[in-house]
C-alpha positions as CSV (number, residue, x, y, z in Angstrom):
1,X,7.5,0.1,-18.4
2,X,8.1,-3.4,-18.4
3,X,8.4,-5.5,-21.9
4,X,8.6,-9.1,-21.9
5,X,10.8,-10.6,-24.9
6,X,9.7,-13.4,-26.8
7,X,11.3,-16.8,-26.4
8,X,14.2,-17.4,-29.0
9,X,11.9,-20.1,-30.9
10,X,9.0,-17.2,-31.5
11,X,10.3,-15.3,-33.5
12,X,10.4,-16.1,-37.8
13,X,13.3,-15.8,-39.9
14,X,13.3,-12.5,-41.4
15,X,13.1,-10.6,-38.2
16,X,16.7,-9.9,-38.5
17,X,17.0,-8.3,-42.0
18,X,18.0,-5.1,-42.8
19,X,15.4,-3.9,-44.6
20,X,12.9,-5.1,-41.2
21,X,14.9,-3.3,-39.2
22,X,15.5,0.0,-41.4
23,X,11.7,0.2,-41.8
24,X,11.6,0.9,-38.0
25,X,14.1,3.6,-38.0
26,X,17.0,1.4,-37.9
27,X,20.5,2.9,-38.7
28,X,19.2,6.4,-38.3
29,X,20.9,7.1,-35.0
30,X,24.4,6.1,-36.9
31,X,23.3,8.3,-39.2
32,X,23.1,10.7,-36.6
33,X,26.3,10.1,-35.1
34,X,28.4,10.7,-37.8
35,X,26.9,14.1,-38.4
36,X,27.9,14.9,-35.1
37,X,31.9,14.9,-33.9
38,X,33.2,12.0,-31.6
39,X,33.4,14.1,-28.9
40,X,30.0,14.7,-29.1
41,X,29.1,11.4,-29.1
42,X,31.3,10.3,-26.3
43,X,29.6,13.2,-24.3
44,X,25.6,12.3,-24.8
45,X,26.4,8.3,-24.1
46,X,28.8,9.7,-20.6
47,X,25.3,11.8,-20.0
48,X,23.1,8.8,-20.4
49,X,24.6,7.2,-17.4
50,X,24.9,3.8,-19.4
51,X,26.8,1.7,-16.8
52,X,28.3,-1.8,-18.5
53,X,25.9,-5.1,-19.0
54,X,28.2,-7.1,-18.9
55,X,28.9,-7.8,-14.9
56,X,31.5,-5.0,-13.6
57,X,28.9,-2.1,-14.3
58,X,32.0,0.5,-15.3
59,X,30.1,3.7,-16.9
60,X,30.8,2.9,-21.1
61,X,31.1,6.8,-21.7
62,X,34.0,7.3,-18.7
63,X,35.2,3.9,-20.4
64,X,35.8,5.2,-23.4
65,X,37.2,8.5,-22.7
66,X,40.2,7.0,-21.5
67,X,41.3,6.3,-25.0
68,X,43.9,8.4,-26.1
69,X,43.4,10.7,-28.7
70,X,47.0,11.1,-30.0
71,X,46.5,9.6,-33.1
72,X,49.8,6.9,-32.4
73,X,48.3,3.9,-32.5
74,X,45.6,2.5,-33.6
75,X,42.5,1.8,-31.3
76,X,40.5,-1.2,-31.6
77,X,36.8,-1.7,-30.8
78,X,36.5,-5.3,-29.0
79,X,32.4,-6.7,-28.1
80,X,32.5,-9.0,-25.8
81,X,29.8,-11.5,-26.8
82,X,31.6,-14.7,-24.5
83,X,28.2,-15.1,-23.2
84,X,29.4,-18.2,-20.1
85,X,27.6,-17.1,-17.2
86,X,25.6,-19.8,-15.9
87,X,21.9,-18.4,-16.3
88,X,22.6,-15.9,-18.9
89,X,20.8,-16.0,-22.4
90,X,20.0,-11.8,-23.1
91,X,23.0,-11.6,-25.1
92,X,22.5,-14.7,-27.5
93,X,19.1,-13.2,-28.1
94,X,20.3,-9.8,-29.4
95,X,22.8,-11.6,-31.2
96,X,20.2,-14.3,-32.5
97,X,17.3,-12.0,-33.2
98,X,18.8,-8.3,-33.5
99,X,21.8,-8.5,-34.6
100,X,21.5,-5.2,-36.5
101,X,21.3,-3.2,-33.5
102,X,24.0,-4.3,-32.2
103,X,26.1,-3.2,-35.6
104,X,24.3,0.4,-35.3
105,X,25.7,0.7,-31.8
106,X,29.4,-0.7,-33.2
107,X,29.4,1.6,-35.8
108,X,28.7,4.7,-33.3
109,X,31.1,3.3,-30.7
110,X,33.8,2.9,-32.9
111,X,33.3,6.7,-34.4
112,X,33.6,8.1,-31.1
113,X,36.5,6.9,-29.9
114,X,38.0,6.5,-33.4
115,X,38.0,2.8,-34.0
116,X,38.6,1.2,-37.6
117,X,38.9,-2.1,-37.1
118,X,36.5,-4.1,-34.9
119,X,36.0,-7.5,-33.3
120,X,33.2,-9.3,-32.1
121,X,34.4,-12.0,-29.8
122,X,31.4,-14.6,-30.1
123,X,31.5,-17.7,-27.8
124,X,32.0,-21.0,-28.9
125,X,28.6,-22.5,-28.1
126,X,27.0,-19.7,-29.8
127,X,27.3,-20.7,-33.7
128,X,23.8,-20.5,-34.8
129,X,23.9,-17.2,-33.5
130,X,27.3,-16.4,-35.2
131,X,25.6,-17.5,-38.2
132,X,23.0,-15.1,-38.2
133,X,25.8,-12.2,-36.8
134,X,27.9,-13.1,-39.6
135,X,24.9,-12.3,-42.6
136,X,24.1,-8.8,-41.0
137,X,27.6,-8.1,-41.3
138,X,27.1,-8.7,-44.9
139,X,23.8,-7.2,-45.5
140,X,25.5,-4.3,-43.6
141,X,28.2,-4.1,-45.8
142,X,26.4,-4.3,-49.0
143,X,24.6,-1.5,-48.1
144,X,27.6,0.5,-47.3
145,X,26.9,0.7,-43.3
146,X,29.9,-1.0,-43.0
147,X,33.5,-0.8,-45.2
148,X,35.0,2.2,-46.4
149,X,32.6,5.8,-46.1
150,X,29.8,5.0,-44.4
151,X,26.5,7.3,-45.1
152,X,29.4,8.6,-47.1
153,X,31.0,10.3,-45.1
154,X,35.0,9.5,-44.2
155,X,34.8,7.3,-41.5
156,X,35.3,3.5,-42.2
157,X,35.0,0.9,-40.0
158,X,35.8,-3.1,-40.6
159,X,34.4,-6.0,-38.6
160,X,35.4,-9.4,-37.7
161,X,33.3,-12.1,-35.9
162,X,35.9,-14.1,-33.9
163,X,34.4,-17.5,-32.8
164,X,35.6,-18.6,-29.1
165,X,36.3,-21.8,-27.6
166,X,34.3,-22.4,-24.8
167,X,36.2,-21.2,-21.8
168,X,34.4,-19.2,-19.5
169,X,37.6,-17.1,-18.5
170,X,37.8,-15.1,-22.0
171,X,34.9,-13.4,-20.3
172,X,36.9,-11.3,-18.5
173,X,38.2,-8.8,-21.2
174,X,41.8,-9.2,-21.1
175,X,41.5,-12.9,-21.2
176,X,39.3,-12.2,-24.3
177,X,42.3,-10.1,-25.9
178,X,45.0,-12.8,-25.4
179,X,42.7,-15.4,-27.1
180,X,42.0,-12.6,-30.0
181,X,45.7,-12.7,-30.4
182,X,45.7,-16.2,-30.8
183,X,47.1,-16.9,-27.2
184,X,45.9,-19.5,-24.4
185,X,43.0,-17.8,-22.6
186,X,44.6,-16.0,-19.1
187,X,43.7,-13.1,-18.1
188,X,46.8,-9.7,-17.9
189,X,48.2,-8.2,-14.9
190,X,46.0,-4.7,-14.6
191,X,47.9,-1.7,-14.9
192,X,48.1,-1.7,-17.9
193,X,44.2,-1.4,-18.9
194,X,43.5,-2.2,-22.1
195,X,42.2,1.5,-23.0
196,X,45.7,2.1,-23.1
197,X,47.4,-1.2,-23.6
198,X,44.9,-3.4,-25.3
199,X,44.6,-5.5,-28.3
200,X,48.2,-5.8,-30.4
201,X,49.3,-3.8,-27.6
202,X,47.1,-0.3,-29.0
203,X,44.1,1.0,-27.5
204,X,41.2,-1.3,-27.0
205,X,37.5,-0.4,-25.8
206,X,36.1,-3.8,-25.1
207,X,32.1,-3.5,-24.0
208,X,29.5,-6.4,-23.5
209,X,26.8,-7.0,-26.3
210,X,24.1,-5.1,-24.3
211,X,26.3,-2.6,-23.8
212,X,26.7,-1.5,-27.4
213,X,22.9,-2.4,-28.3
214,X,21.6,0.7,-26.0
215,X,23.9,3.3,-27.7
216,X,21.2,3.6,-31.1
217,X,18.7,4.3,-28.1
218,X,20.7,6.8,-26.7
219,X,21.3,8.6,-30.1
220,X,18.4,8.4,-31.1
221,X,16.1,10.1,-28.0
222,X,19.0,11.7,-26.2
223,X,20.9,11.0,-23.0
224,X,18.0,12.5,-20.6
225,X,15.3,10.3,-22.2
226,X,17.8,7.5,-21.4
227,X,18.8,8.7,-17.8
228,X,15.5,9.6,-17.0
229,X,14.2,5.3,-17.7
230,X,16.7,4.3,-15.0
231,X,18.0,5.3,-11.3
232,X,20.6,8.4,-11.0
233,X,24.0,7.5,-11.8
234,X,22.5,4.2,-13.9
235,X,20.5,5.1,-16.6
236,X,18.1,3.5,-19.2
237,X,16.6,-0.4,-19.4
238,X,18.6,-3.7,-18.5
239,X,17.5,-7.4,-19.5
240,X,17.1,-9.6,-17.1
241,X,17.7,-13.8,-18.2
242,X,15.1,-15.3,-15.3
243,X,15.5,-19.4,-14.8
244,X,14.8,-22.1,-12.6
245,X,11.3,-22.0,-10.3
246,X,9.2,-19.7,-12.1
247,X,6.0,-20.0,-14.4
248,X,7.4,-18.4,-17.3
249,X,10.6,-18.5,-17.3
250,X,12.2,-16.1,-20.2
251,X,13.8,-13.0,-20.7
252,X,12.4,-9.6,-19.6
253,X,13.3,-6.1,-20.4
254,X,12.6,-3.6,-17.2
255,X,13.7,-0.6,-15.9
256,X,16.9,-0.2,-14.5
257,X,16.1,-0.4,-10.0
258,X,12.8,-2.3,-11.6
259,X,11.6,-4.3,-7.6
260,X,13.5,-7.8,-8.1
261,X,10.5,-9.3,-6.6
262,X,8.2,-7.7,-8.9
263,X,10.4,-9.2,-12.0
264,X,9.8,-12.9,-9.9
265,X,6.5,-13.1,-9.0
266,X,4.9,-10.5,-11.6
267,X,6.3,-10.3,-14.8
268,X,8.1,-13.8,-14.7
269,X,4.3,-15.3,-13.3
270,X,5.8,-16.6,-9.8
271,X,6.6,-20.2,-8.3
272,X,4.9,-23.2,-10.1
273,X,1.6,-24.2,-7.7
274,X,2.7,-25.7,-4.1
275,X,6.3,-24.1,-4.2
276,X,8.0,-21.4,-2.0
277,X,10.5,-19.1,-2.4
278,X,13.7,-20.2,-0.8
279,X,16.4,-18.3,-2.4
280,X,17.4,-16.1,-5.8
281,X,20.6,-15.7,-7.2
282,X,20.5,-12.5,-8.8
283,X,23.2,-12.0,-11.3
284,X,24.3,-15.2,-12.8
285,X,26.1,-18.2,-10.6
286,X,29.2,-15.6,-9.7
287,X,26.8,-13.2,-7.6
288,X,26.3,-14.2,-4.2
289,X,22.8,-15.8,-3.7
290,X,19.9,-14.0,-1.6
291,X,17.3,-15.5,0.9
292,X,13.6,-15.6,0.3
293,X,13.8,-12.9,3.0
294,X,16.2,-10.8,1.1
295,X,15.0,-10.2,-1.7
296,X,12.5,-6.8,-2.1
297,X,15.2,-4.6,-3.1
298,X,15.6,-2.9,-6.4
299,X,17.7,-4.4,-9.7
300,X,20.1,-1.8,-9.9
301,X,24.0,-2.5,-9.0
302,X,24.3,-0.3,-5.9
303,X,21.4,-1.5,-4.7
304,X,22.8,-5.0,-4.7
305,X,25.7,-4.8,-3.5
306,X,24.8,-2.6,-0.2
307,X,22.7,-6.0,0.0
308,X,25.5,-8.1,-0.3
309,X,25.8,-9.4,-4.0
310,X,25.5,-7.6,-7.4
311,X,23.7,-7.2,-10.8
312,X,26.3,-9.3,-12.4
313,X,25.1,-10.3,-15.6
314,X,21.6,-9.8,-15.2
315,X,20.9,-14.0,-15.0
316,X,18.4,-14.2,-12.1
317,X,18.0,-18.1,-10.9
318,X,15.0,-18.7,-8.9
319,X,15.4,-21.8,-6.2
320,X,12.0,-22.9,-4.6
321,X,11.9,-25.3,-1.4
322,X,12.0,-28.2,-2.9
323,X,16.0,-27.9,-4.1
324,X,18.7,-29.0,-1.9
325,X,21.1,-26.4,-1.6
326,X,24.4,-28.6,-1.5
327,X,23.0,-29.9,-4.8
328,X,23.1,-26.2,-5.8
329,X,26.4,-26.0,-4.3
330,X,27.9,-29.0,-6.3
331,X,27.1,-27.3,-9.7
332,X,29.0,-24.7,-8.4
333,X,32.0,-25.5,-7.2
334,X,32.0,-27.9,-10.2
335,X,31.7,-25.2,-12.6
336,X,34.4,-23.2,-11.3
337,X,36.8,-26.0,-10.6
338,X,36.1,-27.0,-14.5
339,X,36.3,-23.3,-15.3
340,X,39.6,-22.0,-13.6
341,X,42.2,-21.6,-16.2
342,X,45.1,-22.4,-13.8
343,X,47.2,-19.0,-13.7
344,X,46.6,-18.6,-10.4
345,X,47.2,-21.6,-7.4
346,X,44.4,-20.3,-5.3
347,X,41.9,-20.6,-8.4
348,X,43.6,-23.8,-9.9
349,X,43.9,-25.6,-6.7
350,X,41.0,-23.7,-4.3
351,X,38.1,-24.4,-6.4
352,X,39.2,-28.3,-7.2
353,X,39.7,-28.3,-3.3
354,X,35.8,-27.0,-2.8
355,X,33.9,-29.4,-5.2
356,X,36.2,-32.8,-3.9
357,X,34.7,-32.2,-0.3
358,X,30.9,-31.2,-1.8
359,X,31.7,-34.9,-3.4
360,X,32.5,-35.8,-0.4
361,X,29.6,-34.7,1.2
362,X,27.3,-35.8,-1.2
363,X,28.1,-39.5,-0.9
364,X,27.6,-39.3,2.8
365,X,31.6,-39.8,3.4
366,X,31.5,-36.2,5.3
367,X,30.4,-33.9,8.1
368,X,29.3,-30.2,9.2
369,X,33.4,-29.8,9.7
370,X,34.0,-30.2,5.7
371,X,31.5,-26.9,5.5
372,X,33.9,-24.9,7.7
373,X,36.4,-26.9,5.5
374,X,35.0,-25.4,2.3
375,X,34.2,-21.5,3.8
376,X,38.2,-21.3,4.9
377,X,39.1,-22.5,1.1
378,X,37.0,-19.7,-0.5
379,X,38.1,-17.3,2.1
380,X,41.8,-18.5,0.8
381,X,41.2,-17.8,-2.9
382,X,39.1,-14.3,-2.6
383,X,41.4,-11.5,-3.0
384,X,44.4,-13.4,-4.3
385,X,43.7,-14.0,-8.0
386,X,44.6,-12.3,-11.2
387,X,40.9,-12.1,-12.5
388,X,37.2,-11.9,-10.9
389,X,36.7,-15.3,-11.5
390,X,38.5,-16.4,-8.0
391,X,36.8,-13.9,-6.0
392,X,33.3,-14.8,-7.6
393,X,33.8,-18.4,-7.0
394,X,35.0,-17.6,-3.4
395,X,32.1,-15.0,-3.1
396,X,29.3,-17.3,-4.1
397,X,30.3,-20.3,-2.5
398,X,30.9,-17.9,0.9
399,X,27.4,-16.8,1.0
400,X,26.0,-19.7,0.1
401,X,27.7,-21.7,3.3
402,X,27.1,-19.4,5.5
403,X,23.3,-19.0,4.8
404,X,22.0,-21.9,4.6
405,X,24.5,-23.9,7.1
406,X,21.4,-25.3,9.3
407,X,19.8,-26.7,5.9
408,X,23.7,-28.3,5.1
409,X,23.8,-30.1,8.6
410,X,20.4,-31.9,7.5
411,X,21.3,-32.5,4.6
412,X,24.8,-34.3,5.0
413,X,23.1,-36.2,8.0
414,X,20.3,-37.1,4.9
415,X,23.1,-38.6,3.1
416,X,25.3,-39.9,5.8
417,X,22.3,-42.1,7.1
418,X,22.2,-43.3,2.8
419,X,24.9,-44.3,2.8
420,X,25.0,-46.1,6.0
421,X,21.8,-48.0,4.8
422,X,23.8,-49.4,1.0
């Protein structure tokens, strides 16, 4: 089963209206929920093997069964819609153009782990789409899906669309709660985890977008229907955001462990005419890049990392032949440097470090030893940040030096001999 997804431009207007999406069964799985206990509904989405969309690929049923159930505190629902992975669009299109499925899979989150109150953290970039998010809210709410008894039963649930600011670091969830609280963007020390020291200090679920939009599926056809689309242990469909050298490039819904080279040269139509394959990136800019040679392996996390990188956010960048890969590198290290929020020195000072030699380089000012200059950098930052964001900076910039160091000698000699000739 493959399904490609139309481009964001295709669609008309009233695709996102309630009553659209209640005529195609809409709202009946949180319908169906709230029949059912929380419990219950914890247990069929921990059956259905839904691991996270949103990059660390944490199973969202085992997720939210560490919330406590004591009844002390509140717990807060947090959707982490901070869509700033380079290459990533899936989420801005469910926001854009479903937005309603994404509010039936709130409202059954929220019920099972006995959420009231919650957020939907929306990056800054994204206002159109918060725009659209914000009127199913109220076309929810009018039609008493959202507020106080809902399908009138006792549960109520309020939500909040909290516009970001930009910074690509309140995409790692606690970073995400500290801005929610009206704080500078930096991400916590871990322990605590937010299940059980989260937002206003209570306990927080935080998922990704896609996340929350496959719990009406789950509902609604059951957790082995689900399971049964994917690969053990990772159940169901993923979207994939596919960029760069490729004849349609779009975004594609396929099973999850779907062939990654099927997704590029089938469903996405191949390399324009007179290109080759020279490398993919597979999960957005912070998943270590693959050779041509590397690539026929399934699109499922384990998969990818046995291979050397991971799933990510699903953003798979296509470079053909005719891309220089310190260009590649210099968008990069420029977006982390730009990117780091400066809690940690490694972060703050490694990634600055990294895109002032590929400068360097670049203006034919350097020399195969600033390479080895930039591989000891990253292997300086990995494993000594607060956040992810060091180590996928390190990561990425890592594999990329050490793959394609023969095409980096040619290329600085390229510019060396430029810059000789001005």
């Amino acid at each position: 089963m493959t399904r490609e997804v139309p481009e964001l431009m295709d669609l008309t207007e009233h695709l996102f209206e309630l009553d659209v999406y209640r005529s195609r069964g809409g709202y009946d799985a949180a319908r169906k929920a709230l029949g059912m206990s929380p419990v219950a509904v914890l247990a069929e989405v921990r059956d259905a093997d839904l691991k996270g969309r949103g990059g660390a690929g944490f199973p969202a049923g085992v997720k939210w069964g560490f919330i406590p159930r004591d009844g002390k505190k509140p717990v807060y629902l947090c959707v982490n819609a901070d869509e700033g992975e380079p290459g990533t669009f899936k989420d801005r299109w469910l926001l854009t153009h479903d937005p309603h499925l994404l509010l039936e899979g709130i409202i059954i989150t929220a019920y099972a782990v006995g959420a009231h109150d919650g957020f939907i953290y929306v990056r800054g970039e994204y206002e159109a789409a918060a725009l659209r998010l914000d009127r199913a809210i109220d076309e929810a709410r009018a039609a008493g899906f959202l507020g106080e008894k809902i399908f009138g039963t006792e549960f109520g649930l309020d939500l909040t669309v909290f516009r970001g600011a930009g910074a690509y670091i309140c995409g790692e969830e606690t970073a995400l709660l500290e801005s929610l609280e009206g704080k500078r963007g930096e991400p916590r020390l871990k322990p605590p985890f937010p299940a059980s020291v989260g937002l206003f200090r209570c306990p927080t679920v935080i998922n990704n977008v896609e996340t929350v939009s496959n719990v009406p599926r789950i509902l609604r056809d059951g957790s082995e229907a689900f399971r049964k689309l994917g690969r053990p242990g990772d159940g169901g469909t993923r979207l994939f955001s596919v960029s760069g050298a490729v004849v349609k490039p779009g975004l594609y819904e396929v099973p999850v462990g779907a062939p990654l080279k099927g997704l590029i040269f089938e469903h996405a139509g191949g390399l324009p005419p007179g290109r080759t394959l020279k490398a993919v990136i597979p999960g957005g800019l912070s998943a270590p890049v693959l050779r041509a040679d590397e690539i026929d392996l399934p699109l499922d996390g384990d998969s990818l990392f046995r291979a050397g990188s991971m799933i990510g956010s699903g953003a798979v960048i296509v470079i053909d032949d005719g891309t220089s890969m310190l260009d590649v590198l210099g968008i990069m290290t420029r977006f982390y440097a730009h990117e780091s929020c400066g809690h940690c020195t490694p972060c703050r000072i490694g990634t600055s470090w990294m895109h002032k030699i590929v400068v360097r380089l670049a203006s034919g000012n350097g020399n195969m030893e600033d390479i080895d200059g930039i591989a000891r950098v990253a292997s300086a930052i990995k494993g000594r940040t607060l956040c992810p964001m060091g180590d996928a900076a390190a990561l990425s910039v890592l594999a990329l030096v050490t793959k394609f160091r023969t095409e980096f000698g040619s290329r600085i000699e390229e510019c060396r001999a430029r810059n000789r000739s001005w």
